[in-house]
N, C-alpha and C positions, 0 to 999 in steps of 0.2 A: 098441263100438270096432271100426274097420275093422281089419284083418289085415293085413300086409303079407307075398310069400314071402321069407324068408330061408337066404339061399344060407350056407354055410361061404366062409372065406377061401380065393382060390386063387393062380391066376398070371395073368396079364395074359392070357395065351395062353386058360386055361382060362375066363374070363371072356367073352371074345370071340368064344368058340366053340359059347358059350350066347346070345349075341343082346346081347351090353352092351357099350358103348365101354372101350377100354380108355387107362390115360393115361399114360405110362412104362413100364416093365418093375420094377414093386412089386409086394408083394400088395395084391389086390384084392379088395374086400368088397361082390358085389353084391347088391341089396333089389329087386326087385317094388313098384314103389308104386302101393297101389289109387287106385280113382278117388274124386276128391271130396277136402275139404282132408286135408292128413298134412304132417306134420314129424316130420323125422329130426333127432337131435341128436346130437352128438360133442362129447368133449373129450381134450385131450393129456397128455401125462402130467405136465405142468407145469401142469394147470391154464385153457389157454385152453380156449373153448368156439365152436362155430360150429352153426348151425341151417341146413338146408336144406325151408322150406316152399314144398311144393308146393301150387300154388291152379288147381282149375278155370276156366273160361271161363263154364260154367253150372255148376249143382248137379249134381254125382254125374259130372263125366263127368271124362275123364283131363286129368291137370295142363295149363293154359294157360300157365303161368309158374312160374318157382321163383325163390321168393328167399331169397338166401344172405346170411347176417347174423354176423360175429364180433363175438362179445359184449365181448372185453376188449380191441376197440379201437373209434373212433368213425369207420368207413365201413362200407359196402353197397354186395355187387358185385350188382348186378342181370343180368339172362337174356341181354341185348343186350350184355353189355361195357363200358356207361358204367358209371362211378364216380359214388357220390352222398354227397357229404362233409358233414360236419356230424353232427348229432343222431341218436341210435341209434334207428331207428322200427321199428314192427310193420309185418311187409305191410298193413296198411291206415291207413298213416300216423299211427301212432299215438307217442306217446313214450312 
């Protein structure tokens, strides 16, 4: 299993001070994601869940895309900002 580094939670400030986008003024929980496929998963305290897989261009090398997937409702925001409605799929169009 690939490693990923994980950082502690900090501040926007202190996140960005390390090399990562920051997105509001929240805590922030930065990850290191190696190369080659990895998915990160979260859920809220109520229960929803969202996946962030990140997928190569080739084998082994750093992410060419990521797709962002919420499990408890039926879209996928993709890399580029379009919306793709319909059926909940795997990155590799799968259902």
């Amino acid at each position: 299993m690939t490693a990923s580094t994980d950082f502690p939670v900090m501040s926007q400030a202190e996140a960005v001070a390390l090399g990562f986008a920051g997105f509001n003024d929240v805590p922030h929980k930065p990850i290191d994601v190696p190369d080659g496929e990895y998915t990160i998963t979260a859920r809220t305290s109520d229960g929803r869940r969202v996946t962030f897989c990140f997928l190569p261009d080739r084998e082994r090398s750093p992410a060419g895309f990521v797709d962002i997937q919420y499990h408890d409702v039926i879209w996928t925001v993709c890399a580029d900002r379009k919306f793709v409605v319909g059926s909940v799929m795997d990155a590799h169009g799968r259902q």
